[in-house]
matplotlib code that plots the C-alpha trace (Angstrom):
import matplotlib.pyplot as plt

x = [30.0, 33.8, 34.6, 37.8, 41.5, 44.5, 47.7, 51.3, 53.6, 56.3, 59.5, 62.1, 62.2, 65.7, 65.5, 64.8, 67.8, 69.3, 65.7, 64.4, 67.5, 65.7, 61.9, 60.3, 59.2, 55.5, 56.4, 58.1, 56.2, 54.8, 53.4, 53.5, 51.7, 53.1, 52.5, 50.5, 48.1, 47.5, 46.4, 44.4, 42.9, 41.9, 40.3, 38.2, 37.1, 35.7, 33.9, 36.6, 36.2, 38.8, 42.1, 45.2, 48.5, 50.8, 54.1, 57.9, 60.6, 60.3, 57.2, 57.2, 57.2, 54.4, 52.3, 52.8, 52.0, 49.0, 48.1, 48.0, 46.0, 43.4, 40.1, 36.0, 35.1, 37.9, 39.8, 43.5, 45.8, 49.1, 49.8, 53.4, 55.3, 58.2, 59.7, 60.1, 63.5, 63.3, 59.7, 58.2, 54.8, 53.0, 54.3, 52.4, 49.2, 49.8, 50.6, 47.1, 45.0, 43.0, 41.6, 40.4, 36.9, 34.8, 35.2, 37.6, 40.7, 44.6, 46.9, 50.6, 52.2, 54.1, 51.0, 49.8, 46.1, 43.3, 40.0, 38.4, 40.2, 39.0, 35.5, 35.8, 37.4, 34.5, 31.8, 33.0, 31.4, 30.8, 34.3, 34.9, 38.8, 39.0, 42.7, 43.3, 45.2, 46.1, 46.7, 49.9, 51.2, 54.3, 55.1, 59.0, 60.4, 59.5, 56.2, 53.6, 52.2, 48.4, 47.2, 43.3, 40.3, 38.1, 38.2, 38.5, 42.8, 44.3, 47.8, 49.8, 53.9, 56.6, 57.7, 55.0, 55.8, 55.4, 53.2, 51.3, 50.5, 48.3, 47.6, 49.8, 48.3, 48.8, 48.9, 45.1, 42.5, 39.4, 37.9, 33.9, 31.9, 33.8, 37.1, 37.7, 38.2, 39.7, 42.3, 42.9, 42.5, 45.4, 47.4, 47.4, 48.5, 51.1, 52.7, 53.1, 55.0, 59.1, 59.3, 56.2, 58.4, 60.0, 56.8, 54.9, 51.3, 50.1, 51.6, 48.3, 46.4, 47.9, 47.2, 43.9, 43.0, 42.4, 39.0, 37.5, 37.0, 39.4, 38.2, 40.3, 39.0, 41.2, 41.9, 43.4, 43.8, 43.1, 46.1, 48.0, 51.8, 54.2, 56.8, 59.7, 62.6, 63.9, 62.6, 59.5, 59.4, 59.1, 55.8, 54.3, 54.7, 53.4, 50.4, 49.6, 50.4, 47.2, 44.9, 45.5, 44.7, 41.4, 40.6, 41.1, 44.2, 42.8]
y = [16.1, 16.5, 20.5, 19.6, 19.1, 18.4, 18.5, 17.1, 19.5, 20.0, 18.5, 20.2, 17.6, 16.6, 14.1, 17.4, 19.5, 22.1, 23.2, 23.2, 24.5, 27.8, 26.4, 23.8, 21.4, 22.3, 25.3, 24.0, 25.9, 24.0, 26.3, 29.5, 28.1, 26.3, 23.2, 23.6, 26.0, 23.2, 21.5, 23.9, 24.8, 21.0, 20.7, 23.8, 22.9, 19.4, 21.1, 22.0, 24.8, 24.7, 23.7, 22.9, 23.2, 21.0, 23.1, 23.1, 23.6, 27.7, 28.3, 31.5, 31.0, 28.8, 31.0, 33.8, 31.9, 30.9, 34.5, 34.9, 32.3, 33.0, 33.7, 34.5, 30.7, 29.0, 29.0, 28.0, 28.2, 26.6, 24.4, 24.3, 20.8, 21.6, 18.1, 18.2, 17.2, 14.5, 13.2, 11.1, 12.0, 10.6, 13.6, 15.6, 13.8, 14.2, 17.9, 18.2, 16.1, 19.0, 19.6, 15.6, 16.7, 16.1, 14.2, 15.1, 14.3, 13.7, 14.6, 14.8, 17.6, 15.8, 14.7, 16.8, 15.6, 16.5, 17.5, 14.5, 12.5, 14.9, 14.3, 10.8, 10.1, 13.1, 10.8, 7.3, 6.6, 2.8, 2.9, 4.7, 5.5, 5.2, 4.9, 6.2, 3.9, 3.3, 0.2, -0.6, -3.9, -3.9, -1.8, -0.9, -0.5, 3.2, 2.3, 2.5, -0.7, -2.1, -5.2, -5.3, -8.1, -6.5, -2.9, -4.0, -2.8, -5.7, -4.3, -1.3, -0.4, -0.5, -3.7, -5.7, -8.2, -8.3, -10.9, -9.4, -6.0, -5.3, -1.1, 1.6, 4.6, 7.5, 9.8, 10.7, 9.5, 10.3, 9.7, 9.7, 8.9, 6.2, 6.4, 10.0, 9.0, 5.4, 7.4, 9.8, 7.7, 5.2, 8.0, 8.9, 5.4, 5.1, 8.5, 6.9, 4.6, 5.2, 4.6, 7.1, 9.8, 7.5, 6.1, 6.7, 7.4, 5.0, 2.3, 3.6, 2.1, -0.8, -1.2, -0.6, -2.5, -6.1, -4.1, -4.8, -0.8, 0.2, 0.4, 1.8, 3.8, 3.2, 6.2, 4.5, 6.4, 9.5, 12.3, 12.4, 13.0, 12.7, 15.4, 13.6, 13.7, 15.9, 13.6, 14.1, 17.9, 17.5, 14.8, 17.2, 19.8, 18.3, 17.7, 21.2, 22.4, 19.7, 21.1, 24.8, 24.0, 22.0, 25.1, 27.7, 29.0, 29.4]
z = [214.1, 215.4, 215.8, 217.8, 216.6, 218.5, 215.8, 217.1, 216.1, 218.9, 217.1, 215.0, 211.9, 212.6, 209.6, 207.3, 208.7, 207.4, 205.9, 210.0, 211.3, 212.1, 211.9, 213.3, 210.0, 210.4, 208.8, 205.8, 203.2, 200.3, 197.4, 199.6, 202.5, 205.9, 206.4, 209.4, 206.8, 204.4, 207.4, 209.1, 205.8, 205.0, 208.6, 208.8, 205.1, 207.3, 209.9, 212.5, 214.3, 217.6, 217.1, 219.3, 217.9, 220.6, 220.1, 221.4, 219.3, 218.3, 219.8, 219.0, 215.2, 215.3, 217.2, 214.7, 212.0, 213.7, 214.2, 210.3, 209.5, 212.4, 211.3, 212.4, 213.7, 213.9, 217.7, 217.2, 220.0, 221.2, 223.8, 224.8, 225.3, 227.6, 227.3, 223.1, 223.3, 225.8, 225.3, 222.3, 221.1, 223.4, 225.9, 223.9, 224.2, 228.0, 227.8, 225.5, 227.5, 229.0, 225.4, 225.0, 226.8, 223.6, 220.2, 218.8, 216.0, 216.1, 212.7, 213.2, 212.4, 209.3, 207.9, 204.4, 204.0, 201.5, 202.1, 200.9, 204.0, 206.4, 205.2, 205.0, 208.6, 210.2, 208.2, 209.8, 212.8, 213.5, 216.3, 219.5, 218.2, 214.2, 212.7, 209.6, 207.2, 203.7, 201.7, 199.4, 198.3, 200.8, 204.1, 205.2, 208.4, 209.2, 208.2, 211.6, 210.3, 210.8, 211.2, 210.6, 210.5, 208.0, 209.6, 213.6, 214.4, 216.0, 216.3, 214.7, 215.6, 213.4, 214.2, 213.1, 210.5, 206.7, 206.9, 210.0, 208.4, 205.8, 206.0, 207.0, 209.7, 208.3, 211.1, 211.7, 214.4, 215.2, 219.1, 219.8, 222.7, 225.3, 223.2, 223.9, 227.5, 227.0, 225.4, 227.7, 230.5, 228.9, 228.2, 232.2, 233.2, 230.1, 231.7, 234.7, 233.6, 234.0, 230.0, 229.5, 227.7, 225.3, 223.9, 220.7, 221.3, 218.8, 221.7, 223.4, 220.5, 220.1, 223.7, 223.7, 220.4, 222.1, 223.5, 220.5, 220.5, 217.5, 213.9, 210.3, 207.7, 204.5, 202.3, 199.8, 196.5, 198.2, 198.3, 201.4, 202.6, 205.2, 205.7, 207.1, 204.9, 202.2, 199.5, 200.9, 200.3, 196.6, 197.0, 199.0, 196.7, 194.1, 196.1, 196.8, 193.2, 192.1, 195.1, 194.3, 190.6, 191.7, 194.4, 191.3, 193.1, 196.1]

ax = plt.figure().add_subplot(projection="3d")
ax.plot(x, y, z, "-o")
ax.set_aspect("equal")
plt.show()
């Protein structure tokens, strides 16, 4: 069973200004919790039981929110990514490898996600590094796009083609066994690299998917949302309206 979580959440949300002029979008509340809460909430619910928060843009805000929501068995802590501003996602990986020494999970920090995912993705364990995608009958241009043979990835980026994709990675992996350090390890030799800090870390996938070592797990008609525009806000929302009705208000 997985117990480890790293979640991405170093970036202001620039796309969801002026709400994240003054906090970083993880915080966005959403039915009187962050975020960041409905994710925490969702993974402990799984199993989780020591997460990383990868922070930068007010870190400080972030780390008191994590200070309310601590609780008996559950470690949360921040890990602080200097080079937000200059450095894509993948920086962050680099600044959390330290914390890739076990199984473990990656969510971005945009991602709303229901309980049921997290069981599902925690209970599939046939790959070394599972991608979590959904299916829908056509994929635009900010989608990160999949293309899959049965559930073997052969290629996600958001320049695949329409006729190349058929799923859509919705922002949550799970590592076990040799793909926690075939991750890592790629991760390393992507940094190196003098266009490191501009990539995505799903690049790291894509580059390691002709291994024959990355599998999917498809969600699809299960609840889930990503936070990255205004429009967004009110999907969310709607989302954690129905799970606090099906938790009794909890």
């Amino acid at each position: 069973m997985i117990e480890k979580a790293i979640i991405l959440s170093a970036g202001q949300g620039s796309r969801l200004l002026p709400l994240t002029a003054e906090m970083p979008k993880c915080l966005i509340a959403l039915e009187g919790k962050s975020l960041l809460a409905w994710q925490i909430e969702a993974l402990a619910a799984g199993g989780i039981r020591e997460i990383d928060v990868v922070t930068g843009f007010m870190t400080d805000k972030v780390e008191a929110e994590l200070a309310k929501l601590a609780r008996p068995g559950l470690i949360l802590k921040t890990v602080f990514n200097p080079f937000f501003k200059v450095a894509d996602n993948l920086g962050s990986c680099w600044i959390a490898r330290a914390g890739m020494d076990r199984d473990f999970v990656i969510l971005n920090g945009d991602t709303l996600i229901s309980r049921e995912i997290v069981q599902r993705v925690l209970s599939t364990e046939a790959w070394p590094i599972t991608v979590t995608v959904d299916i829908k009958p056509a994929y635009d241009s900010d989608d990160m796009k999949v293309s899959r043979d049965g559930d073997q990835l052969n290629a996600i980026g958001k320049t695949l083609t329409a006729d190349q994709s058929n799923a859509e990675s919705i922002g949550f992996l799970a590592f076990r066994g040799e793909g926690v350090a075939l991750f890592r390890d790629t991760v390393e030799s992507f940094m190196r690299t003098p266009a490191g800090v501009e990539n995505w870390y799903l690049k790291i996938i894509d580059a390691i998917a002709p291994t024959g070592k990355v599998g999917t797990v498809s969600i699809k008609g299960l609840d889930w949302a990503e936070v990255d525009f205004l429009s967004d806000i009110e999907v969310a929302t709607k989302l954690a309206q129905k799970w606090i009705s099906q938790l009794g208000g909890a």
